[in-house]
FIDREN-934657 format. One record per residue (C-alpha): residue in one letter; residue number from 0; x, y, z. Coordinates in steps of 0.1 Angstrom, whole numbers, plus 2048, in hexadecimal, padded with zeros to 3 digits. Last residue first. Layout:
# FIDREN-934657
("A" NUM (X Y Z))
...
//
This chain:
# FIDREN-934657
("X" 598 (892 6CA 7E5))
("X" 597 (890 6CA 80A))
("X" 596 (89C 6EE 80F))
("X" 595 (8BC 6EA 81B))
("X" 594 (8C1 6CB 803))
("X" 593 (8BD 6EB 7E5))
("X" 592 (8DC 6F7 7EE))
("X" 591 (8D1 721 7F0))
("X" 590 (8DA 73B 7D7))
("X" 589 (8FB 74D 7DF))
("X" 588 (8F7 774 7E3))
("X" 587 (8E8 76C 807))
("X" 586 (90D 76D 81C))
("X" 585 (91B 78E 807))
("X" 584 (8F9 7A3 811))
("X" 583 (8F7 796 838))
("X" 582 (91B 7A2 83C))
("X" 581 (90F 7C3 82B))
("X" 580 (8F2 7C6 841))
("X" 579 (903 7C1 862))
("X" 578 (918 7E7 85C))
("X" 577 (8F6 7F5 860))
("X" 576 (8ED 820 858))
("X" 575 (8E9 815 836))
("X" 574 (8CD 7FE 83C))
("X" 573 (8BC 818 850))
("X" 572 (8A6 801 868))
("X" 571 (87F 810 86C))
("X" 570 (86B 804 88C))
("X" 569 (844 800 889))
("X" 568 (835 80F 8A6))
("X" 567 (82E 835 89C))
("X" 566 (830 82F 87B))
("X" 565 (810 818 87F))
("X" 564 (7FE 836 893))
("X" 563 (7EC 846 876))
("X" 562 (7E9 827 863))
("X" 561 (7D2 814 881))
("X" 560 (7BD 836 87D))
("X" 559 (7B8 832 85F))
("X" 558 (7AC 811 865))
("X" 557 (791 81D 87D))
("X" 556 (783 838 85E))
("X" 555 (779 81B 84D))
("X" 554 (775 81A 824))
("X" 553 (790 82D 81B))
("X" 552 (7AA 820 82F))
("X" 551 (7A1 7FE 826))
("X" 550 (7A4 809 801))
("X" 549 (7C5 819 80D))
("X" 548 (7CE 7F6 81B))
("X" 547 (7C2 7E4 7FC))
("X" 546 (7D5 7F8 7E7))
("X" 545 (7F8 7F0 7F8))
("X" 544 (7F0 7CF 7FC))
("X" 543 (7F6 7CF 7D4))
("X" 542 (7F9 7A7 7D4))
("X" 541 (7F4 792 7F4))
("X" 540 (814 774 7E6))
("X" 539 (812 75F 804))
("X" 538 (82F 749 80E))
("X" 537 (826 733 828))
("X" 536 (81A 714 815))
("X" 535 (83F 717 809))
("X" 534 (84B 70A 82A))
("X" 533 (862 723 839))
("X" 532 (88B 728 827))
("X" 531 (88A 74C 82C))
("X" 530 (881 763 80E))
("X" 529 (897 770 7ED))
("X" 528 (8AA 74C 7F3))
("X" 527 (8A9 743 7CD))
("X" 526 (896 71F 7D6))
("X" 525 (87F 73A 7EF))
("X" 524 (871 74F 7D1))
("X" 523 (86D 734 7B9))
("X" 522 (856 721 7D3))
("X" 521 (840 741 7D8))
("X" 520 (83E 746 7B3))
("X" 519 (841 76A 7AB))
("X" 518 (820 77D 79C))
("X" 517 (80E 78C 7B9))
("X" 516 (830 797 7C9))
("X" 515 (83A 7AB 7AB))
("X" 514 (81C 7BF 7AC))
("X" 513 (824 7C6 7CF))
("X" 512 (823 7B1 7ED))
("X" 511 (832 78E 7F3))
("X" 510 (82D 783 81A))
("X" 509 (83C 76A 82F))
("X" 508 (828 758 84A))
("X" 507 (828 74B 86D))
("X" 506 (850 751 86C))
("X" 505 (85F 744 88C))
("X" 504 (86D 721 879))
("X" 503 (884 741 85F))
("X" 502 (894 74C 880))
("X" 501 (892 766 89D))
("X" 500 (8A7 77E 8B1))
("X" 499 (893 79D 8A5))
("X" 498 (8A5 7B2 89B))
("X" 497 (8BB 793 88D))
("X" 496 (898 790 875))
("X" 495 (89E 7B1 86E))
("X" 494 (8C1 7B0 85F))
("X" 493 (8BB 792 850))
("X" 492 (89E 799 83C))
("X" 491 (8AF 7BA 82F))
("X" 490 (8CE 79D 822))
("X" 489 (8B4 78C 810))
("X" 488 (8A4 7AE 7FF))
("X" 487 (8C8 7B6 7F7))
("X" 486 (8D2 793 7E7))
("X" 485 (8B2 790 7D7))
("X" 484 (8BC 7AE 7C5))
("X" 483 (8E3 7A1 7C1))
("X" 482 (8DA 780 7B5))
("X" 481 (8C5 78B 79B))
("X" 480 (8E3 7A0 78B))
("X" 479 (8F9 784 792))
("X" 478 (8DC 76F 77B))
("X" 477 (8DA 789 75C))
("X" 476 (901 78B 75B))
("X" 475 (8FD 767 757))
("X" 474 (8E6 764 73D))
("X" 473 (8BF 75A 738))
("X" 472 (8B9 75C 714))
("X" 471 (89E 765 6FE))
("X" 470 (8B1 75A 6D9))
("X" 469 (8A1 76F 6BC))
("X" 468 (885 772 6A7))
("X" 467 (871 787 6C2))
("X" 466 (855 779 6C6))
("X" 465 (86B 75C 6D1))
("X" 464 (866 737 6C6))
("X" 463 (874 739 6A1))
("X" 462 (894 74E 6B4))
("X" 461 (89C 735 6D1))
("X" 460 (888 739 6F0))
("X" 459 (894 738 714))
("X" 458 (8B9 733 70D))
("X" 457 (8D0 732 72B))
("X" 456 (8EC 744 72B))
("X" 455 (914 744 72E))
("X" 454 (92B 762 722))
("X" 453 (947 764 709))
("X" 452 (93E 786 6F7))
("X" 451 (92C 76F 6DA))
("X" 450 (919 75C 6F5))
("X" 449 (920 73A 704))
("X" 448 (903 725 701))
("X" 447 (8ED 70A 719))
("X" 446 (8D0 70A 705))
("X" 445 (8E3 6E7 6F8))
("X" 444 (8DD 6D4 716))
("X" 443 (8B6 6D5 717))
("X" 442 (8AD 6C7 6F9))
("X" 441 (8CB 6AB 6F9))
("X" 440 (8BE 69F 715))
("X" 439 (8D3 6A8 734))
("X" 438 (8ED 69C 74C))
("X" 437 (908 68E 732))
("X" 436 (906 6B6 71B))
("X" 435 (8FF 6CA 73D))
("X" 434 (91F 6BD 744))
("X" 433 (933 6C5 727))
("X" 432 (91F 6E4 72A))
("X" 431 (930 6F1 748))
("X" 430 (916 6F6 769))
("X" 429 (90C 71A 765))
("X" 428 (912 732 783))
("X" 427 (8FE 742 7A2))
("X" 426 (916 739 7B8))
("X" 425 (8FB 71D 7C1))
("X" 424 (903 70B 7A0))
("X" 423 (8E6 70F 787))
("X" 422 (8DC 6F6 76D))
("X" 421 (8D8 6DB 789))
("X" 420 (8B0 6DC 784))
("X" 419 (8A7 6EA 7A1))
("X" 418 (8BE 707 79D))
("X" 417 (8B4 70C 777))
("X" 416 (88F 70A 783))
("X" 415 (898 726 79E))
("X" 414 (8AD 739 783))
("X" 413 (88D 73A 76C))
("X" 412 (870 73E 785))
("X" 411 (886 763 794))
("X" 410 (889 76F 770))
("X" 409 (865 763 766))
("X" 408 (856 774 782))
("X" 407 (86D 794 77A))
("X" 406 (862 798 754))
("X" 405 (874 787 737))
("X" 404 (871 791 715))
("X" 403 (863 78D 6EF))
("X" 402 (84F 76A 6F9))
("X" 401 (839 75F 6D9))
("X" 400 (815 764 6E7))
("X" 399 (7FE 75C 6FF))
("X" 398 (7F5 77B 710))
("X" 397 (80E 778 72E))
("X" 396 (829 75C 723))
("X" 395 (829 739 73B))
("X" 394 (84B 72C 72A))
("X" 393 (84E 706 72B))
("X" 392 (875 6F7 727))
("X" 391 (885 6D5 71C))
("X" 390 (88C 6B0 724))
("X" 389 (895 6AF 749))
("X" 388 (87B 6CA 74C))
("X" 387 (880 6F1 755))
("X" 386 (85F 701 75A))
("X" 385 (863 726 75B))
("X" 384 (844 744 765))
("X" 383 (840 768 754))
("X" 382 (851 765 733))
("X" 381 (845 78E 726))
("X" 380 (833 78F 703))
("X" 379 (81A 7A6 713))
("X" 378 (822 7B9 731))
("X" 377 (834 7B0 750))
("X" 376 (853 7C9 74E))
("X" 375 (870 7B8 737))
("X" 374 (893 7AB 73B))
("X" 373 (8A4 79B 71C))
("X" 372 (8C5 7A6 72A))
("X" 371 (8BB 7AF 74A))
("X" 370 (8C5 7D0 757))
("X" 369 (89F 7D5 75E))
("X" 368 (888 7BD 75D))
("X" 367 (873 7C8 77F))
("X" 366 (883 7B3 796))
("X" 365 (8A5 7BD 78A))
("X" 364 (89B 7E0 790))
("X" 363 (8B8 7E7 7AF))
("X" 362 (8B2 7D6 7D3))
("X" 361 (8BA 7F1 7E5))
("X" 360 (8AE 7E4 809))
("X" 359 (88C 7F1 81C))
("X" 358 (88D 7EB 842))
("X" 357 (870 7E8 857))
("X" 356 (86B 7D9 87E))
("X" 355 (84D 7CE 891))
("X" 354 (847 7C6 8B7))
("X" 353 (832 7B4 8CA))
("X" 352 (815 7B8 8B3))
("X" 351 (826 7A2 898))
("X" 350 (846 7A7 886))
("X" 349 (85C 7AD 866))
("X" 348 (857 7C7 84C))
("X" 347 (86B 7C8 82B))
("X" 346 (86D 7E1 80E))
("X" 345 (87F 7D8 7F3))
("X" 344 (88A 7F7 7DD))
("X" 343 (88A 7EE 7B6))
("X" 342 (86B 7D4 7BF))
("X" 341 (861 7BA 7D8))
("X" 340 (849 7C6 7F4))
("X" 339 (851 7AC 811))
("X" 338 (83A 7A3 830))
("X" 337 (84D 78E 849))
("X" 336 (835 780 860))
("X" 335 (83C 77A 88A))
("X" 334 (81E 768 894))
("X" 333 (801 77B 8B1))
("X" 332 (7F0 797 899))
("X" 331 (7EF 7C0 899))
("X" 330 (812 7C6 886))
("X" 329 (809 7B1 86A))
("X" 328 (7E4 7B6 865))
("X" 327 (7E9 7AF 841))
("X" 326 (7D9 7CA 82F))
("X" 325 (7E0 7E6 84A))
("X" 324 (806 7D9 848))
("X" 323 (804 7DC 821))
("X" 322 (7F6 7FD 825))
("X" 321 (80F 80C 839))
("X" 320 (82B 7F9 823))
("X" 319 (81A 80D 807))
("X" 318 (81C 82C 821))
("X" 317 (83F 828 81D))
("X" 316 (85F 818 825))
("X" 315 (87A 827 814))
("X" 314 (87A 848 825))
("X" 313 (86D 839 843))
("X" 312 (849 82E 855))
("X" 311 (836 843 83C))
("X" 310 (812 84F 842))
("X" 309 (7F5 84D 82C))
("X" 308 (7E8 867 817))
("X" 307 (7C4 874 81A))
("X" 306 (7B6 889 7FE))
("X" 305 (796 89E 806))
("X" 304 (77C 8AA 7EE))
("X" 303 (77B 8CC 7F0))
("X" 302 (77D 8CD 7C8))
("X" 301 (764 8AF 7BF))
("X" 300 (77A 89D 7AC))
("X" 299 (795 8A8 793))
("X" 298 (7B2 8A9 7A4))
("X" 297 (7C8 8C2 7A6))
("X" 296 (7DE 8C2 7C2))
("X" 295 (7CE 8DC 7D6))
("X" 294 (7A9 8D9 7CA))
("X" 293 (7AA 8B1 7D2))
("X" 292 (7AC 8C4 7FB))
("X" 291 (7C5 8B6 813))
("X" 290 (7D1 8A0 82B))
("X" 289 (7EA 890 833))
("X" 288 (7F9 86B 84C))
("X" 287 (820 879 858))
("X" 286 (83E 872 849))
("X" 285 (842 899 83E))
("X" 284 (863 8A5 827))
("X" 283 (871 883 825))
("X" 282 (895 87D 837))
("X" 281 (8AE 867 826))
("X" 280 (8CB 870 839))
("X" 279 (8DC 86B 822))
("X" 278 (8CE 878 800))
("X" 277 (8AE 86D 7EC))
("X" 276 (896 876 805))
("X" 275 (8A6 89A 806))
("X" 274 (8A0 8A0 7E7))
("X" 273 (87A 898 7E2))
("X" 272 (86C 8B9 7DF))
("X" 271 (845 8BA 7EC))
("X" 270 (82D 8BF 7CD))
("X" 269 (814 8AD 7E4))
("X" 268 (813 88F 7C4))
("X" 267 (83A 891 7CA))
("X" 266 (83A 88E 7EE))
("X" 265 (825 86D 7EB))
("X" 264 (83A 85F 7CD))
("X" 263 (85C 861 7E1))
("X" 262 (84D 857 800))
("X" 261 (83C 835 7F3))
("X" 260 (81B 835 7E9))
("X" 259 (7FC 831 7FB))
("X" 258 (7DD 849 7EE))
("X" 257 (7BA 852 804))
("X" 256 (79D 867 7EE))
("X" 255 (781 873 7FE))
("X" 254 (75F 880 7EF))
("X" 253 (75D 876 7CD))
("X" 252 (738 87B 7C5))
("X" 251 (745 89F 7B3))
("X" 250 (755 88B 793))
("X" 249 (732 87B 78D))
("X" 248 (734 856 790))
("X" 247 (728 841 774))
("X" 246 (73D 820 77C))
("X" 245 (750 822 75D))
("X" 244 (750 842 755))
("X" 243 (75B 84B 77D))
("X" 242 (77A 82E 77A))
("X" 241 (787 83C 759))
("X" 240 (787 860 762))
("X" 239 (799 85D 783))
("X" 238 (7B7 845 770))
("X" 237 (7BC 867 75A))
("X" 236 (7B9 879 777))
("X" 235 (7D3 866 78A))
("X" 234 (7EB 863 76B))
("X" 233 (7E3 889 767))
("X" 232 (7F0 88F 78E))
("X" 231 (80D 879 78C))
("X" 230 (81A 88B 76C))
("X" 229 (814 8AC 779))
("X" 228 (826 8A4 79B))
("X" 227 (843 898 787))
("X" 226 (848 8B6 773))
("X" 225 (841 8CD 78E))
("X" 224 (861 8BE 79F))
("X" 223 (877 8BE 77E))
("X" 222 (873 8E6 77A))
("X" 221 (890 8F0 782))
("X" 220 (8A1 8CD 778))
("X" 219 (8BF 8BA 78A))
("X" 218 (8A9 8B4 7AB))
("X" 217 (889 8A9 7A1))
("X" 216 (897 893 785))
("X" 215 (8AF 886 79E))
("X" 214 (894 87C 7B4))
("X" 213 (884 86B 799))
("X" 212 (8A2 85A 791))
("X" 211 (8A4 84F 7B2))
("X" 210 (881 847 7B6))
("X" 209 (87F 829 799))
("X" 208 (87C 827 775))
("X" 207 (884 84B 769))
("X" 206 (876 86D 75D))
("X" 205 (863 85B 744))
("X" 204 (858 848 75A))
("X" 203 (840 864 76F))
("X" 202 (821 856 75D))
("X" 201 (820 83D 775))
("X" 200 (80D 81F 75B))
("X" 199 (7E7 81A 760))
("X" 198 (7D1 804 77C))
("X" 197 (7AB 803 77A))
("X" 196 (792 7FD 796))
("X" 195 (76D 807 792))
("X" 194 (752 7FC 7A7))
("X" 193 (762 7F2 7CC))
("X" 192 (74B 7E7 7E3))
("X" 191 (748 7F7 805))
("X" 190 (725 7FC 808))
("X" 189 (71D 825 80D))
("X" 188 (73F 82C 803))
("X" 187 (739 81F 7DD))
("X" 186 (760 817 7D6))
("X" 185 (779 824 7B6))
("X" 184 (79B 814 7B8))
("X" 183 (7B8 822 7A6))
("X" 182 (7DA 80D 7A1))
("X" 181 (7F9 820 795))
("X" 180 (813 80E 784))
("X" 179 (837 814 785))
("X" 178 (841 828 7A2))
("X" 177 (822 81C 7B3))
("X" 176 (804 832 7BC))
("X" 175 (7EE 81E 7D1))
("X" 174 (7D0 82E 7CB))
("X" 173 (7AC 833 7DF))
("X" 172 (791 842 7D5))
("X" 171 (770 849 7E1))
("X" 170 (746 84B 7DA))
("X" 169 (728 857 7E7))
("X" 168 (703 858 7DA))
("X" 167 (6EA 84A 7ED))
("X" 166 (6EA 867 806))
("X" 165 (6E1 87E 7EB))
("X" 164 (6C2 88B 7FB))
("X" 163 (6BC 8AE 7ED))
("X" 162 (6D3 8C8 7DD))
("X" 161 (6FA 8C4 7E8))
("X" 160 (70F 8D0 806))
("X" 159 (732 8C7 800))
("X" 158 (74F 8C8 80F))
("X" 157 (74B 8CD 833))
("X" 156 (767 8C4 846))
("X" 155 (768 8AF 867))
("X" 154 (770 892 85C))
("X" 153 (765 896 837))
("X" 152 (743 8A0 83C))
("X" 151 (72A 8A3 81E))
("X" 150 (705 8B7 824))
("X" 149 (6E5 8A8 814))
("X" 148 (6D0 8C4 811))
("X" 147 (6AA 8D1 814))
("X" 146 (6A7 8F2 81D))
("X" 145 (690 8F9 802))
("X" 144 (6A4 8EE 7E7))
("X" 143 (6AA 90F 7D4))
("X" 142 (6B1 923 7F3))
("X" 141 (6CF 90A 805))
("X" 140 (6DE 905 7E1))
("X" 139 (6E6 92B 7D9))
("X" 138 (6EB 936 800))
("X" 137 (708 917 805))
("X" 136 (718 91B 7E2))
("X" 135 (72F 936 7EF))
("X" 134 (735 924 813))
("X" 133 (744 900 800))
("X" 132 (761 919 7EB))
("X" 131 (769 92B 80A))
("X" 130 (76F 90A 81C))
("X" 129 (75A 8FB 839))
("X" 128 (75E 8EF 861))
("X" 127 (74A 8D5 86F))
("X" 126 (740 8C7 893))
("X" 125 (72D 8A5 88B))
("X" 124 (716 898 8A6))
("X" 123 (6F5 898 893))
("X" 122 (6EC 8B7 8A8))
("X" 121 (70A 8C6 89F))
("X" 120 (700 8BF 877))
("X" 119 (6E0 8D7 880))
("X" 118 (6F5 8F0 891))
("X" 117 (712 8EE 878))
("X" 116 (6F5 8F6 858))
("X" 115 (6E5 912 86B))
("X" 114 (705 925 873))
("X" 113 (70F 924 84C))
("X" 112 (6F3 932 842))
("X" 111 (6F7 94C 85D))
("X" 110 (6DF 94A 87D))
("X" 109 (6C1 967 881))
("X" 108 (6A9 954 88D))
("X" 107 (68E 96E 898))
("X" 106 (68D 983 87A))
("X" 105 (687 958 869))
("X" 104 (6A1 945 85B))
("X" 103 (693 923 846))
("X" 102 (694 904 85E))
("X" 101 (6AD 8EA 852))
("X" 100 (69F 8C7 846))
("X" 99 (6C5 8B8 842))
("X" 98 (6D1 895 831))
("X" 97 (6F2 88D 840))
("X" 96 (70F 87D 829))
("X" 95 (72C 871 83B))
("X" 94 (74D 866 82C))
("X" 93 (76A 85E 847))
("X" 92 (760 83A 83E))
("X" 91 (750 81E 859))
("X" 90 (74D 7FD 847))
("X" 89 (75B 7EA 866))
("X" 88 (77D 7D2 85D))
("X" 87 (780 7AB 860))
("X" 86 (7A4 7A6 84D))
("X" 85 (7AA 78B 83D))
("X" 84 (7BC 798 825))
("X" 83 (7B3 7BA 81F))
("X" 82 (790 7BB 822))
("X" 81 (778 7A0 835))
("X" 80 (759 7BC 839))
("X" 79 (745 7CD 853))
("X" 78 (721 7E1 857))
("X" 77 (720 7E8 87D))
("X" 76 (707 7D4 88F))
("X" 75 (6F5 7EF 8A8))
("X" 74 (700 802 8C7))
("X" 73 (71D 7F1 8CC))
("X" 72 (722 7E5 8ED))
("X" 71 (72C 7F7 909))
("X" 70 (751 7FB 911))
("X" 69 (75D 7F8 935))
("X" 68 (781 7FF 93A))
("X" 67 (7A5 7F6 945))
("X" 66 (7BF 806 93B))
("X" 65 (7E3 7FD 93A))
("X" 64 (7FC 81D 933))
("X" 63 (7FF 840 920))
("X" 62 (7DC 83F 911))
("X" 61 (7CA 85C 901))
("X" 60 (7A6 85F 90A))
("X" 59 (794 877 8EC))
("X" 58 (789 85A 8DB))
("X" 57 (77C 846 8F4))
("X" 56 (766 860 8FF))
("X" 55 (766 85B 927))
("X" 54 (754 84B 946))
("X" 53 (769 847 967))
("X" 52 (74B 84A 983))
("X" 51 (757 86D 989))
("X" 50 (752 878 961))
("X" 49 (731 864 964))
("X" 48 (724 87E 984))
("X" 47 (731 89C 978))
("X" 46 (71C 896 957))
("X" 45 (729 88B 938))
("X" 44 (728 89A 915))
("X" 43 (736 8BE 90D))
("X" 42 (750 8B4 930))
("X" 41 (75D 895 91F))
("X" 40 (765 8AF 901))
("X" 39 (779 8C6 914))
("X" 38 (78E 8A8 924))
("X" 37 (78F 895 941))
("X" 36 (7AC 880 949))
("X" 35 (7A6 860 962))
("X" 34 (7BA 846 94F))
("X" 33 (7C9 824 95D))
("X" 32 (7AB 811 96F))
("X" 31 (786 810 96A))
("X" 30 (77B 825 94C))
("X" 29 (759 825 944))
("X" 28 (75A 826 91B))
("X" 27 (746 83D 906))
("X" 26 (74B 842 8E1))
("X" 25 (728 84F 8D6))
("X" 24 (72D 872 8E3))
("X" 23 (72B 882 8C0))
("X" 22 (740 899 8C1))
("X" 21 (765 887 8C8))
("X" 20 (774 889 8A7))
("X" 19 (775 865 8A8))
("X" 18 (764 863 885))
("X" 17 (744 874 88B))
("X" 16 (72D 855 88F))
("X" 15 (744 841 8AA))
("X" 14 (73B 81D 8BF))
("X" 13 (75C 80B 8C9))
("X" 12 (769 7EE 8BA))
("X" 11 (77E 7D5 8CC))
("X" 10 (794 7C5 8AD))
("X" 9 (7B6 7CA 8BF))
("X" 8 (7BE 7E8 8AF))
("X" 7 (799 7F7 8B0))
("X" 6 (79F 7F4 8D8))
("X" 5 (7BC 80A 8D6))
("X" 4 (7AE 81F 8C0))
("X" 3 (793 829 8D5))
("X" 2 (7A5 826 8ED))
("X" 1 (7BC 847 8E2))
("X" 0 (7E0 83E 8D9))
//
């Protein structure tokens, strides 16, 4: 990578105004030992002299091996903020907004419109190319302000050049677009704070719950593919609409725009066919971090507003996971951490700047309620968190009423407190009820049942209790189906933790991403075995890391950066290509004896 990016990735940053396009000269370094390459743009700003005595732009000097170097010291206090989690990260966004005097043309200047505005924005350091659509309004809003314009660079495009000084007026957006839910996040550019953020339902489920049936939408139907890119792009501009009325943004203040996803959701908001993603090999159409105008997907922002999306690491492992790691820090730290996106496809990275691995196991929509009897997404009415007592149950219910269902949290809190509390064999089955009946009160023995089609639950609520007017039960179908998601996610873990030759006392931390991961009890999650056995104090749940890293991608152009080369130096594991992960699979379906774990 260039220096400048190697010395933003290990928190050494280095003076820029244009973005690391390398025109404004800002990012110099004296180079001692390990890289003497000159390039076109050292020559536009050194003199012979400086170029023999080692200095370079940081960002133009690509690094094969050690260097050392001189950097000078920042040129003023940069604006920063504690984003992500933890992270210490430099308000620096691709966004710039440049307020220009220009001198009216004359018979002896004779420059273009467009001629004048790149020489005055050169002059500021920023080299800038424009659209057909931004040269058309140029002579109209150039004559009726008197030369007086704010112009807007996106990198190194112009995409706006409006009336007067508007400098105090820019805004972006950053979405993680989940298969489920999609989470938009409106922020002020100028200081970092988020003033709108709103999250809706994927209106792509009613072609199916999870990428493979998406995929097979896509594929099985001529016109499936623009179906789901339609429905992405209204549930984005339906999401848009609601965040600018709220915070009283005009649609053409949205400059930028930077979305995480995973593959299958990115290619389909490009309109890119998803096929091949879903079929062995499981290659994506492009991996790499894109970029293009709101006018060519559709959305309804200023239309040469430019829409960033992350990179992917794997087919499986997407840019969500490259947000999550730009969230975390993970691959850029001292500590091995484990971070762990829990949902239909677990995604798993392992690692620390030594080296990281990724894997992503099948884990199936058990998490998410699915294929569970009284299994329900996290809405209203939904048992979110168990208590299991000697003498009876408590049911945590979202919105305080009569439980109806059980969402994932409340799935993986109920078997945990059935395991702690001797209900639960570690196979994964009921004790009899003839024990239950001389271990147990009364209370709590007899929602042991046997169903009319012979099988054994666990009753939740009985019918006065439930919302529904009917037994909420916990059966044992509902727990071997439980047992084989954490059993893929588990069995992921061990495949990349034997990458790496280490065990559960080298984890520094473990972390729970996703919506799913903000909700599930920490302790819950390692009495089932879906995590190592590591203190519990350890387990952190970081919620949608996946939004916070495109909102940290937003907001400095540095971290974008980090994305762009995180696929690069994460290593992805094919599952399906490992014999290992099987074996792994069949040895973590049982939940763990409880004395391993101190309990």
């Amino acid at each position: 990578m260039t220096i400048f990016n190697a010395a933003n990735w290990i928190g050494l940053p280095i003076d820029s105004t244009c973005g690391a396009k390398g025109t404004c000269g800002k990012c110099k370094v004296r180079v001692l030992t390990g890289y003497r390459d000159i390039t076109a743009a050292d020559h536009k700003v050194f003199s012979a002299a400086e170029l023999a005595d080692g200095w370079r732009l940081s960002c133009r000097a690509e690094a094969y091996e050690d260097v050392v170097c001189e950097v000078p010291r920042l040129m003023g206090n940069p604006k920063a903020a504690l984003m992500g989690f933890g992270r210490h990260v430099i308000l620096d966004p691709n966004v710039h907004k440049i307020f220009l005097t220009l001198t009216p043309p004359e018979i002896d200047d004779q420059r273009s419109d467009f001629t004048r505005i790149k020489d005055a924005l050169a002059a500021e350091g920023y080299e800038v190319q424009a659209s057909l659509p931004v040269l058309r309004r140029l002579p109209h809003v150039l004559r009726e302000t008197q030369w007086q314009v704010t112009a807007v660079v996106v990198g190194q495009e112009l995409v706006s050049v409006e009336p007067g000084d508007t400098r105090d007026r820019a805004y972006g957006l950053a979405f993680d677009i989940g298969t489920t839910t999609v989470v938009g996040m409106l922020l002020n550019l100028n200081s970092g704070a988020p003033v709108a953020v709103r999250s809706v339902l994927n209106g792509q489920a009613i072609y199916g719950a999870d990428v493979i049936a998406r995929i097979s939408h896509a594929m099985l139907n001529a016109d499936g593919l623009s179906q789901l890119h339609e429905r992405i792009v209204q549930t984005m501009n339906d999401l848009i609409v609601r965040l600018l009325t709220e915070a009283d943004v005009a649609p053409h203040e949205v400059y930028e725009v930077v979305t995480a996803g995973n593959a299958t959701m990115q290619h389909l908001l490009l309109g890119l066919h998803p096929e091949a993603i879903g079929l062995t090999p499981f290659i994506p159409v492009i991996d790499e971090m894109m970029q293009v105008s709101a006018q060519e997907i559709n959305l309804q922002i200023l239309p040469q507003a430019q829409v960033q999306l992350l990179p992917h690491i794997g087919a499986y492992v997407g840019a969500d996971l490259v947000g999550g790691l730009l969230a975390t820090g993970l691959a850029r730290e001292e500590g091995i951490r484990l971070l762990v996106d829990v949902g239909t496809n677990g995604e798993i990275i392992l690692g620390s700047k030594t080296r990281t691995v990724a894997t992503a196991a099948p884990a199936g929509p058990a998490f998410e309620g699915a294929q569970i009897k009284d299994g329900m997404r996290a809405s209203e009415g939904a048992i979110e968190a168990v208590v299991i007592t000697p003498d009876g149950i408590q049911l945590n219910v979202i919105g305080d009423v009569p439980p109806i269902g059980l969402c994932g949290s409340g799935l993986v809190d109920a078997v945990a407190q059935l395991r702690l509390a001797g209900l639960l064999l570690p196979s994964g089955k009921f004790i009899k009820s003839t024990e239950a009946e001389q271990r147990y009160a009364p209370a709590l023995a007899k929602r042991l049942i046997t169903e009319a089609d012979g099988s054994r639950a666990f009753v939740l609520a009985w019918p006065e209790e439930a919302g529904s007017g009917r037994n909420i039960v916990l059966t044992q179908r509902d727990i071997r189906e439980l047992q084989f998601a954490k059993g893929a996610i588990a069995g992921g873990i061990e495949v990349v933790m034997r990458e790496l030759d280490i065990t559960a006392d080298d984890l520094v931390a473990i972390y729970l991403a996703g919506s799913f991961g903000s909700y599930i009890n920490p302790q819950s999650a390692r009495i089932i075995g879906l995590v190592p056995p590591v203190p519990v104090e350890r387990i952190k749940a970081v919620g949608n890391a996946a939004g916070e890293g495109a909102k940290m991608a937003l907001l400095s152009f540095r971290e974008r950066q980090v994305a762009r080369a995180l696929p690069k130096i994460v290593e992805y594991h094919e599952l399906s290509g490992r014999g290992d992960f099987n074996d792994s699979f069949i040895a973590v379906l049982q939940f763990p004896e409880l004395d391993e774990l101190g309990l």
